[in-house]
C-alpha positions as CSV (number, residue, x, y, z in Angstrom):
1,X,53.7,-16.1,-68.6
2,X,50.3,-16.3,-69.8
3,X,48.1,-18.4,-66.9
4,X,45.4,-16.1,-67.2
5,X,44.7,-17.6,-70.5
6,X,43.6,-21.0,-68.6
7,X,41.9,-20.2,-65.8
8,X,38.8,-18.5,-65.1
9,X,37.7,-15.8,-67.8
10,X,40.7,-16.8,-69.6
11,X,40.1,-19.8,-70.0
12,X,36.5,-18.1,-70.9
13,X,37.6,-16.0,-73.5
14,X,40.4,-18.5,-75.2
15,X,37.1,-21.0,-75.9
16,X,35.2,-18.2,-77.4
17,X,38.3,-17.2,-79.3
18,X,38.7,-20.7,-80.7
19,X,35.2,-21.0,-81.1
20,X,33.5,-17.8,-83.0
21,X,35.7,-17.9,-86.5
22,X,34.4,-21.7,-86.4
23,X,31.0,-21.0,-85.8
24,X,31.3,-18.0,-88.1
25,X,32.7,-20.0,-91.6
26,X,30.5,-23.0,-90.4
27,X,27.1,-20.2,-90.7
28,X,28.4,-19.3,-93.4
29,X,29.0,-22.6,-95.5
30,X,25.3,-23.8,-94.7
31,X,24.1,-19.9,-95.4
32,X,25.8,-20.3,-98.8
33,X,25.1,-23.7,-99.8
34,X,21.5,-23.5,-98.5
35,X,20.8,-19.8,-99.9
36,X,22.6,-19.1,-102.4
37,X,23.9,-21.7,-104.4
38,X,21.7,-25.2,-103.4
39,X,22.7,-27.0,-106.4
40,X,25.3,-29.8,-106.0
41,X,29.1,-28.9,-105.7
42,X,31.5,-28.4,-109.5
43,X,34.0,-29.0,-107.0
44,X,35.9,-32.5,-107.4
45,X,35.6,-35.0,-104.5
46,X,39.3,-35.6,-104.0
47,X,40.0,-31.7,-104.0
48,X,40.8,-29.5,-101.2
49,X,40.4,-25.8,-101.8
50,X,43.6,-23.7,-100.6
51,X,41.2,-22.0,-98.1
52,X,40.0,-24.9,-96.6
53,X,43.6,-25.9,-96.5
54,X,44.5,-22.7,-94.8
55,X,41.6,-22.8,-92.5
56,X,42.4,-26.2,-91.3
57,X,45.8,-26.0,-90.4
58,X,45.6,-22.8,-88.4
59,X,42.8,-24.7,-86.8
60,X,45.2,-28.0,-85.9
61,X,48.1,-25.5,-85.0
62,X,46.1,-23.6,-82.3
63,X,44.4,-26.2,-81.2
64,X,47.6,-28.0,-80.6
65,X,49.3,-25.1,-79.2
66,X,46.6,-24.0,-76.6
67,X,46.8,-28.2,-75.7
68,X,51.1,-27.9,-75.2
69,X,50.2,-24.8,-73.1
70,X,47.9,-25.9,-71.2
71,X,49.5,-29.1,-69.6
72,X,50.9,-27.8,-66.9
73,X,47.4,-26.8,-65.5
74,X,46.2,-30.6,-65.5
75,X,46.3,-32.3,-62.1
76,X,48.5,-35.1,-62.7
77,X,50.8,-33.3,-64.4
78,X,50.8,-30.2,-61.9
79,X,51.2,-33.7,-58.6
80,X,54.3,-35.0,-60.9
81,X,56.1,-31.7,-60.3
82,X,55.1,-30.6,-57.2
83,X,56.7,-34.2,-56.1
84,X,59.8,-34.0,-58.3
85,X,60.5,-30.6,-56.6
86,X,61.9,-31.5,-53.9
87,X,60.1,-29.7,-51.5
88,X,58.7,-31.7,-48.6
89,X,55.4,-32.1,-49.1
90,X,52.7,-31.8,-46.1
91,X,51.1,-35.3,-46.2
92,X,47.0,-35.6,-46.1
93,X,45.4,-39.2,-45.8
94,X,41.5,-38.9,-46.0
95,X,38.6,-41.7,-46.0
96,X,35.4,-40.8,-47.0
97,X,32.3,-42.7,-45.4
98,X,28.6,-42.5,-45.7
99,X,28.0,-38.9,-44.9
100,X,31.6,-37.5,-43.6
101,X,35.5,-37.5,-44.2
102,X,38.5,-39.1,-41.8
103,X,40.9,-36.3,-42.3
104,X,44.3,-36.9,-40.9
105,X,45.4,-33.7,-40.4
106,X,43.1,-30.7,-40.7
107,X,45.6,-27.8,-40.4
108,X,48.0,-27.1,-43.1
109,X,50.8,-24.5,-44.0
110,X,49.8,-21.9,-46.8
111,X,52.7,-22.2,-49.5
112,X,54.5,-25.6,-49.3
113,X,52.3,-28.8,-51.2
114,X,49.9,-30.7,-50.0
115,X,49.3,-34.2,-51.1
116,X,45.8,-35.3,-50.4
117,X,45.3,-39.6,-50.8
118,X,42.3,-40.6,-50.4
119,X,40.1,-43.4,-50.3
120,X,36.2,-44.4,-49.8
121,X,34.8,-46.8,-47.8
122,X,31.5,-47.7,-48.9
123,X,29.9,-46.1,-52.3
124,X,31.4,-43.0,-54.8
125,X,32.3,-40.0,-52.9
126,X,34.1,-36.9,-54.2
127,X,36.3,-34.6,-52.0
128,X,36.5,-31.1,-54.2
129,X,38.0,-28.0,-52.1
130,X,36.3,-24.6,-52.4
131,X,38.6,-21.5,-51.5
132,X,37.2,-19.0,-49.0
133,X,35.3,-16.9,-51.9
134,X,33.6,-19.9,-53.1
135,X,35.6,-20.7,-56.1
136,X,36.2,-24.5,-56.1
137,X,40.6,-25.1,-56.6
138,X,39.8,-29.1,-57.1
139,X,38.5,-32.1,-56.6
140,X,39.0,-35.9,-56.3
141,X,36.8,-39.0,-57.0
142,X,36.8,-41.6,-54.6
143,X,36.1,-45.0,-55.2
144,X,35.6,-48.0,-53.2
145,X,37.7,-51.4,-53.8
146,X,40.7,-49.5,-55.3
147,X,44.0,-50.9,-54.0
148,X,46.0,-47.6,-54.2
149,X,44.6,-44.5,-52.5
150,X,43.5,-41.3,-55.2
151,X,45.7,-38.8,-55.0
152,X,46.8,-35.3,-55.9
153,X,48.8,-32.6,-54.7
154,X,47.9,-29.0,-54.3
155,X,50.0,-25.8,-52.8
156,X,47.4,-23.3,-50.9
157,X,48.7,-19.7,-50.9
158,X,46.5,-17.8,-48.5
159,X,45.5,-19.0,-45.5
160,X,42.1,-19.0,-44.2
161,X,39.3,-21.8,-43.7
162,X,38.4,-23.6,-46.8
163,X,35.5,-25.7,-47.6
164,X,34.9,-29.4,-48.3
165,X,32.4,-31.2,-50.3
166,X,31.4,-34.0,-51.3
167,X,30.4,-33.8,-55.4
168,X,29.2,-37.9,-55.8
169,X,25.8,-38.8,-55.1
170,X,26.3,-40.8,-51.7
171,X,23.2,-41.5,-50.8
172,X,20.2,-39.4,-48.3
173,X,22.4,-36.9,-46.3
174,X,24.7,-36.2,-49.3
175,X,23.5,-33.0,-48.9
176,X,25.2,-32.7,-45.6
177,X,28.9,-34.0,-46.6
178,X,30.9,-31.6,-45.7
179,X,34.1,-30.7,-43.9
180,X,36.4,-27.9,-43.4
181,X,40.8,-27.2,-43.9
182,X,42.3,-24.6,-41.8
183,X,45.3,-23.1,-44.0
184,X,47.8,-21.2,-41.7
185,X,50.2,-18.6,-42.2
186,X,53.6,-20.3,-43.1
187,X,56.1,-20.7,-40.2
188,X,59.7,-19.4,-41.1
């Protein structure tokens, strides 16, 4: 109902939304306490205004609320349901070596999930997947010695060739880490 509120500008504008009134009362407190009235507080310790009490828990309810809302959008949770869907997912195993990826299967259906497991060989390596117009849609860490493979899954709705880098330091030709998915129509 309200995704635009957690991605991109959204997401954007919901920080700056959450962040101005702070910012604002916080000018203001050090404004008035440095300008106006620098003498020391009438105001008992133990004592909590009914403003501050107000101000505070609108602050803990909307932080809380953006938080519940914005689960869904986090990675694991977004894997758990893709995988308790149902749906078949298309299966993507991946090993990352010093400069360039194994990739088991480089063409994949647009619209049905994808779950990438990966793995590095030798040092840190991150595998982060860029959509045709640049925008990056995620990205995995991979580390060597782990005994279970990283993992996430992730459904691509348009097809078209999409990007792969590698975001960890790996050493002199980092710079030249990359790789590329080909996202097809989806077959009826």
């Amino acid at each position: 109902m309200l995704d635009f509120l957690f991605t991109g500008w959204g997401a954007f504008w919901m920080t700056l939304f959450m962040l101005v009134p702070f910012a604002a009362i916080f000018t203001w407190v050090v404004y008035r306490k440095s300008v106006v009235d620098s003498a020391a507080s009438g105001t008992a310790r133990k004592s909590l205004s009914r403003l501050e009490g107000v101000w505070l828990t609108v602050v803990f309810v909307v932080f809380v609320a953006v938080n519940l809302a914005s689960m869904k959008y986090m990675p694991t949770i977004a894997t758990a349901h893709a995988a308790a869907s149902g749906q078949p997912l298309q299966q993507v195993d991946l090993t990352a070596t010093s400069w360039s990826y194994q990739i088991s299967i480089r063409e994949i259906e647009a619209g049905k999930p994808v779950r990438f497991s990966g793995k590095s060989a030798d040092t840190m390596h991150g595998f982060a997947v860029y959509h045709p117009d640049g925008r990056m849609l995620f990205t995995m860490m991979l580390m060597p010695g782990l005994k279970n493979p990283t993992s996430i899954v992730h459904t691509f709705n348009e097809p078209g060739i999409y990007k792969v880098r590698c975001l960890e330091y790996c050493g002199v030709a980092h710079h030249r880490m990359a790789d590329e998915l080909v996202v097809v129509k989806r077959s009826t």
